[in-house]
C-alpha positions in Angstrom: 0.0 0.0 0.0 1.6 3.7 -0.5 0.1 6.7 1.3 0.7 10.0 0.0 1.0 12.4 2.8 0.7 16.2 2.3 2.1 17.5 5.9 1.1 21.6 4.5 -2.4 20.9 4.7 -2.3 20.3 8.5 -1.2 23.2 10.7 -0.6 20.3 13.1 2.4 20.9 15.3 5.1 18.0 14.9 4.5 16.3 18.7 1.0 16.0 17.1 2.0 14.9 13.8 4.2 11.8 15.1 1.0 10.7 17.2 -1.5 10.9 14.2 1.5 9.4 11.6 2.1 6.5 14.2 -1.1 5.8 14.3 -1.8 5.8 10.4 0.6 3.6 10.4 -0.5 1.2 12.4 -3.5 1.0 10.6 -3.3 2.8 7.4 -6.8 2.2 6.6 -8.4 3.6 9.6 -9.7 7.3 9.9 -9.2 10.1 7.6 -7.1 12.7 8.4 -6.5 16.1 6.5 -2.9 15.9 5.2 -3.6 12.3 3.2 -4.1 12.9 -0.5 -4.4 9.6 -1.7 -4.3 6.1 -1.0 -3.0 3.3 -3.5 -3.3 -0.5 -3.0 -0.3 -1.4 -4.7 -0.5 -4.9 -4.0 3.5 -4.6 -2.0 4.0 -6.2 0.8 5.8 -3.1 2.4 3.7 0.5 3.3 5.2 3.2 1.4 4.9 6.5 3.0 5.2 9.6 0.1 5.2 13.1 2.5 5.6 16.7 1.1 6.8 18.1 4.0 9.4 21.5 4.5 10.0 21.9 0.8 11.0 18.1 0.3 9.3 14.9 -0.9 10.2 12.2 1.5 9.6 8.7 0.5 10.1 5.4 2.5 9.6 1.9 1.9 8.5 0.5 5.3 9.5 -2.9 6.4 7.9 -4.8 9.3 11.1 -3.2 11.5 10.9 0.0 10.4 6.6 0.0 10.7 7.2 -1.6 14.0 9.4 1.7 14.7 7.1 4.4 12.7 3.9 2.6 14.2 5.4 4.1 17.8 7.4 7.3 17.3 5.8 8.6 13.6 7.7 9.1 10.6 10.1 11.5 11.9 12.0 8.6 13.3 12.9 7.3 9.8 13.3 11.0 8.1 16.8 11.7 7.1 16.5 15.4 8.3 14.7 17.6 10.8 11.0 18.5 10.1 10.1 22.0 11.6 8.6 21.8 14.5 5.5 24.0 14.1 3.9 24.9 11.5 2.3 27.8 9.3 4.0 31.0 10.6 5.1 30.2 14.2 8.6 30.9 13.6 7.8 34.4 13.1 5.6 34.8 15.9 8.7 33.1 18.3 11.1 35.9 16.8 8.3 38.7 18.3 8.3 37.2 21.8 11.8 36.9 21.6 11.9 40.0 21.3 10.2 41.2 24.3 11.4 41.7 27.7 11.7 39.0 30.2 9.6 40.3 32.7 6.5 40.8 30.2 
């Protein structure tokens, strides 16, 4: 089976994300969530995960070790870099209360 995963569509931040993408993985065929654009039976034996995510297409084939692992801690455990941690403007909104003084 491959899931396409579209992580922009889901202001979710990513402590949520892992939770819902551990749990689709468990059971990819279980609730709908936002940020999945498509499903395709694809008759593999392994889950393909397809994610658009921070400017990047990440793909993984999933083996039964590696599902085993995703299934628990989400699909950031198998990334090969470092999603942003929230989402849809929040880094510019940090940078102003960075900004003011301590005792505000």
């Amino acid at each position: 089976m491959k899931v396409v995963i579209d992580r922009n569509l889901c202001d979710a931040s990513l402590p949520f994300c892992q939770r819902c993408s551990a749990a689709l993985i468990r059971n990819p065929e279980g609730s709908d969530r936002p940020c999945i654009m498509e499903i395709v039976e694809d008759e593999k034996e392994t889950l393909t995960l397809v994610m658009h995510t921070d400017n990047r297409t990440l793909k993984i084939e999933l083996t039964d070790e590696d599902r085993e692992i995703a299934s628990v801690e989400g699909w950031e455990a198998l990334a090969d870099f470092d999603p942003a941690l929230f989402r849809s403007g929040a880094l510019e909104r940090w940078r102003e209360i960075r900004q003011l003084p301590s005792d505000h």
